[in-house]
N, C-alpha and C positions, 0 to 999 in steps of 0.2 A: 504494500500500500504506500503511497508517496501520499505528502504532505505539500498542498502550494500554498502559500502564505501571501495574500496580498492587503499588506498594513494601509495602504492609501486609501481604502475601503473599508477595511474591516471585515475580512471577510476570510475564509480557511476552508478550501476545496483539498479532497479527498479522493483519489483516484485510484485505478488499476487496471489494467489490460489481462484480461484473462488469457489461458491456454487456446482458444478457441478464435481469439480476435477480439471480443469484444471488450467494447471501452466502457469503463462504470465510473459514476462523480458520484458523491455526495456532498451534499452540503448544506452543513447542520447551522440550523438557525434558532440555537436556544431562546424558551419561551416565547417561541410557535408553534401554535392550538395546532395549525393545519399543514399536511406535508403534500408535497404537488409532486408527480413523478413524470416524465414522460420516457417511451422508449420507442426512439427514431433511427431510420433508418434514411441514407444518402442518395434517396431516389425520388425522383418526381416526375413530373408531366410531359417535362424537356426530353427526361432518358430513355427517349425511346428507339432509340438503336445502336447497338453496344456491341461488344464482345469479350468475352472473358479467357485470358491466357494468352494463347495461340489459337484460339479458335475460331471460325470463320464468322466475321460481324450478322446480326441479324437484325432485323428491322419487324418492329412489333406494331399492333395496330394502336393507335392515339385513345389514350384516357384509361390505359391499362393498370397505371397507377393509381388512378381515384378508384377503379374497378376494384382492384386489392383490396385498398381500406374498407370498402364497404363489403368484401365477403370476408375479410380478417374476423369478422365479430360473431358469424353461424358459427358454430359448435354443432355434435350431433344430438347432446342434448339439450339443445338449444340458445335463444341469444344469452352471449356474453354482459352484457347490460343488466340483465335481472342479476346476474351475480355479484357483480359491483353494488348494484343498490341492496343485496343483503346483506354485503359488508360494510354497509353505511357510506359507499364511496360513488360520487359522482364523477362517468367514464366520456368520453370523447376521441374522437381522432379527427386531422386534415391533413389533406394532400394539397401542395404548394409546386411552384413551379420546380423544385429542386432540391425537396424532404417530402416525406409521410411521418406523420408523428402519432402515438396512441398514447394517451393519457390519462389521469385519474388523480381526484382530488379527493380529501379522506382527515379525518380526526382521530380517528380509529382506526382498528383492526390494520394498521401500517403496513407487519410481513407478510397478511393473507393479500392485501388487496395489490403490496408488490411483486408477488407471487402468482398470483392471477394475472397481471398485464405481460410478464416475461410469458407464460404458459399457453396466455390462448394466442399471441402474438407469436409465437415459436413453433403452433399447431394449427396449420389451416388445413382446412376443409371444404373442400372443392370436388361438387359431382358433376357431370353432366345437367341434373336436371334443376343443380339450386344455380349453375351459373345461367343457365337460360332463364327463370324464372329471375335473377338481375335486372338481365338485360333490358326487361322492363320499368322495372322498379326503375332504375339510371334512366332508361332512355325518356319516361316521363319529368326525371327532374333537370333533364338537356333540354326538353321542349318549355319546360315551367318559364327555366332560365330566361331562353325566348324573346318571353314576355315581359323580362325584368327590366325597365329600360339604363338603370345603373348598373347591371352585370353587360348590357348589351352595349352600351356606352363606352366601357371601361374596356373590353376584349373586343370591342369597334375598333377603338384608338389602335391598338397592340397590335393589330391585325392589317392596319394601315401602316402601322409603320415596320413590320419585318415581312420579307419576301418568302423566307426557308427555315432560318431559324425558329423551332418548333415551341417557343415561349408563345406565336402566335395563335398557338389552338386552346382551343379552353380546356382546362383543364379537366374536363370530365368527358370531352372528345366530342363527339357526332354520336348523331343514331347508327350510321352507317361503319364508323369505326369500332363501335362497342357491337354490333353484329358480327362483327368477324372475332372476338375473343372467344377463346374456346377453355376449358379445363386443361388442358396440356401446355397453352401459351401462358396460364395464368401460373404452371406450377416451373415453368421453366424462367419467368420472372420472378417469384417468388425466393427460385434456388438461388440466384445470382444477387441479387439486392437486397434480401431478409439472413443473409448468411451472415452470422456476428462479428465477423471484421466490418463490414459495410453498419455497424449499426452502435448509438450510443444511448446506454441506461442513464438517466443524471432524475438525482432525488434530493428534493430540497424541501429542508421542514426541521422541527422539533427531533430529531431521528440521530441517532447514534453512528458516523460511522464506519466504526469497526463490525457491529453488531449487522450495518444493512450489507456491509462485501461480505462477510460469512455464508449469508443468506442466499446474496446472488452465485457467489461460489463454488455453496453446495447445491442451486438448484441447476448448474450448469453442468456442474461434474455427471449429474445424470442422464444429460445428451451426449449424442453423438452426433457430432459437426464433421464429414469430410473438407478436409484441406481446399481452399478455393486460390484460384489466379487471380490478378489482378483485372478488374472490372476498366476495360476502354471504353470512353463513352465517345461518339461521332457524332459530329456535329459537321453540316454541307458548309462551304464558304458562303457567311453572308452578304446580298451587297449593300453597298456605302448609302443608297440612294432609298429613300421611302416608297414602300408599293406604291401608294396612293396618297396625293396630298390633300385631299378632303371625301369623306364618305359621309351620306347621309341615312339615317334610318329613318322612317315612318314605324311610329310607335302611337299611342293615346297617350298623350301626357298635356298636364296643366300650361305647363312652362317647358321650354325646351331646356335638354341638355348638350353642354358642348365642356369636350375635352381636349388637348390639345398636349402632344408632348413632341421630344425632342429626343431622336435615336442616336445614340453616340456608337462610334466602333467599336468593337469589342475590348475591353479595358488589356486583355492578356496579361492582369498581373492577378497575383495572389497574396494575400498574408495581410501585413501590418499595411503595405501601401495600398491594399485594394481595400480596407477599412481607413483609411486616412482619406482616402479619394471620396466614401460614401460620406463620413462625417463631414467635410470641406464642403461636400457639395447640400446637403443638409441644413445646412450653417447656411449658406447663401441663400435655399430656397425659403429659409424661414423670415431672414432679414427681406426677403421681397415681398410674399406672400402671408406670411400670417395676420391673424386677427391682430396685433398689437403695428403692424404695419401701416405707413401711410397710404400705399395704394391698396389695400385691404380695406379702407375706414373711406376712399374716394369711390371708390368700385359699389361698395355697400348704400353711400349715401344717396347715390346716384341711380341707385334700385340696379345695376348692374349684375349686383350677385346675391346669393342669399347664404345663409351660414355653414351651406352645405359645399361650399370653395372654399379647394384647399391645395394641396399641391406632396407629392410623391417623389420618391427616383429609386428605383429598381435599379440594381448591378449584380456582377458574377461574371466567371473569368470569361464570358464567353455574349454577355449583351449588358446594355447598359440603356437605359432611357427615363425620361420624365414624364408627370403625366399632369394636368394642370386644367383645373377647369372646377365647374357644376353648373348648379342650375342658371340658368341666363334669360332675361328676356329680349337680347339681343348676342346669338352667337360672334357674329362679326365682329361688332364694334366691342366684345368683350376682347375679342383674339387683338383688334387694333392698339386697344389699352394698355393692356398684357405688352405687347410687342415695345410700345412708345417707352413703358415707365423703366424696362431693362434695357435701352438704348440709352435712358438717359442715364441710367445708373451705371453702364458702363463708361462713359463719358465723363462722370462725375466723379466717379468712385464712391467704394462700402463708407460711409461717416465712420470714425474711428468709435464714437462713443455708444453708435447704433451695431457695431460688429461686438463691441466689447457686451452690452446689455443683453446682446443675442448668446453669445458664449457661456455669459456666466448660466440664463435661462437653460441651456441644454444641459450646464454640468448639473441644476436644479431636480433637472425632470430624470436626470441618470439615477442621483442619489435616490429619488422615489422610486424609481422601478426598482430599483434594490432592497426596496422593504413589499416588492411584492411576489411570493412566489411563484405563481403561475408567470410572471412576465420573465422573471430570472432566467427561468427552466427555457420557454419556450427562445429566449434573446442565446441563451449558449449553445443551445443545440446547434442554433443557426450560424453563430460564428464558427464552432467548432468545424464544420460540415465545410468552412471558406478558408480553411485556415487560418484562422483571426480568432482571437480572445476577450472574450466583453468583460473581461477585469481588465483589459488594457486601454480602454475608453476614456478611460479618463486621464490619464496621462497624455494622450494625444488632443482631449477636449482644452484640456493645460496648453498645448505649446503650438496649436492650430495660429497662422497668424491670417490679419486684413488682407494683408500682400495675396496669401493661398486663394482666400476668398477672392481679390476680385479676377486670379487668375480663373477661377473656373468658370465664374460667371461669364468672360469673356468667351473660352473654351467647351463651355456649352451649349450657349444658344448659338449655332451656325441654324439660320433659318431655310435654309437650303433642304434642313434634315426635321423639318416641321412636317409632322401631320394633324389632321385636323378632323374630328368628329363628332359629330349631330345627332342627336335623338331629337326629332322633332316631330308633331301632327302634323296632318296635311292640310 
């Protein structure tokens, strides 16, 4: 068991790599009621054509990830769910563009109910006649989706702006792709991306832990894991240019939606600088864009936006984009606005006092997420999975400078690389 100690926080993670691959954290957070687990594995939406070893790549049908998490929970005697809730623990999973996670919240019964998420996660159960019977269940909630015009809005945008790169499909696929999964395709992604090198335990709460690796230790000793290769994941060359510089949808809504982001190259770094890259740019979008913002407080007075405008930016070693919008009663002249107030902020530059007030705000909202555990669990998985470390946040929140900032701002908006997209009635 290793010991990592980080005094800048306060905080003392608990690790081990087992025989088998897999990676276990704990970390105990004396005098808390509630302990939050998740066990994640490094697959998502995107990985859908890989190969593992020397073995010849294969190409799987889209949305087979989300497909997984939702037969990971049948058992044969039946859902995993009831089981949780008679160990007093509330269970959940998602599937993201680039993890699946399974999780469980609990004040009680700790080792049954960490016991329970390794077990039915480590046993699936797949026939012929429950994966067809899915197929439904999903393909009604891809049709719901639809209809959603903030899911359609959002995977609009995404969809306009990459060509190949497969972040562009929603994440739970087509009717037409989740027709073609079969029982065999599901157990042969199953073997490759659920195999416990590809996957990380981390348990944070009130919890002991010497007491929770004993636990995971002996419940591992009792499988048998064959030895796996290293997982290739392929990805086609994306190009530089936006499919499409504006798409409209026809939806029933009030008010129209418009989102608008901004596709970067693929970042190709990893580690501390492709997390110094997401906070930098972070840092920038919040000094443009948030509620404590001047063009946030002009936009609003102007009835331009309502409180449902905000503003994103997705990264990974392999896409990178922004997304920036909501509800509008004039798309156009909100994109016009949007456009003006970051021309002139790049001409102007970040206000020293406005970069500093933003800074300290984000070192603010870190220390809170640190007293919450569910956000803990779910923020390390994610950096771990990027090589990056969210106990090292704040150290870089520490020595981020203006200078950084108004480099990206400059280095982002190329509008060349602008899409734009509409939920509107007819």
């Amino acid at each position: 068991m290793q010991k990592h100690e980080y005094p800048h926080v306060k905080e003392t993670v608990y690790s081990e790599t087992l025989d088998n691959g897999l990676s276990v954290f704990v970390l105990p957070k004396p005098g808390f009621t509630k302990t939050y687990a998740t066990f994640s594995t490094k697959y998502g939406s995107v990985d859908n054509h890989f190969a593992v070893g020397d073995e010849q790549p294969e190409k799987v049908p889209d949305g087979i990830a989300h497909f997984l998490e939702h037969k990971m929970f049948e058992e044969p005697e039946g859902d995993i769910f009831a089981k949780f809730a008679s160990l007093g623990a509330s269970s959940n999973a998602f599937t993201s563009f680039d993890r699946t996670v399974y999780l469980f919240s609990a004040t009680d019964h700790i080792k049954e109910n960490v016991e329970t998420l390794i077990d039915f996660v480590q046993n699936p159960y797949f026939t012929d006649a429950n994966v067809e019977k899915e197929k439904g269940i999903i393909g009604q909630e891809i049709k719901m989706y639809q209809d959603n015009p903030d899911w359609r809005v959002y995977f609009g945008l995404i969809d306009a702006l990459y060509h190949i790169h497969p972040v562009h499909i929603d994440i739970a696929g087509t009717v037409e792709s989740i027709g073609e999964i079969t029982k065999e395709t599901l157990f042969r992604c199953y073997r490759t991306f659920y195999h416990p090198s590809n996957m990380t335990l981390f348990i944070v709460g009130g919890v002991d832990p010497e007491e929770m690796l004993n636990l995971v230790r002996e419940n591992q000793a009792k499988k048998q894991f064959a030895p796996q290769g290293e997982i290739r994941r392929i990805f086609d060359e994306e190009k530089r240019e936006v499919k499409h510089v504006r798409r409209d949808i026809t939806l029933p809504v009030s008010l129209p939606k418009c989102l608008f982001g901004i596709k970067e190259p693929a970042p190709d770094i990893t580690g501390e600088p492709l997390l110094r890259q997401e906070i930098v740019t972070k840092l920038m979008f919040d000094i443009l864009f948030s509620p404590s913002s001047d063009l946030y407080q002009q936009l609003y007075d102007d009835k331009l936006i309502t409180d449902s405008f905000g503003a994103e930016y997705n990264c990974s070693e392999q896409y990178a984009f922004s997304i920036i919008g909501g509800d509008t009663r004039d798309p156009d002249e909100l994109a016009r606005r949007i456009r003006e107030a970051v021309e002139a902020m790049i001409g102007a530059g970040i206000p020293k006092e406005v970069f500093e007030r933003t800074r300290k705000k984000k070192i603010g909202g870190y220390f809170r997420m640190l007293n919450s555990p569910e956000a803990i669990a779910n923020e390390f998985t994610k950096h771990r999975f990027r090589g990056t470390n969210l106990f090292d946040m704040l150290h870089l929140y520490e020595n981020v400078t203006a200078e950084e900032a108004e480099a990206r701002l400059k280095e982002h908006f190329q509008w060349e690389r602008m899409s734009v997209c509409v939920v509107k009635s007819e």
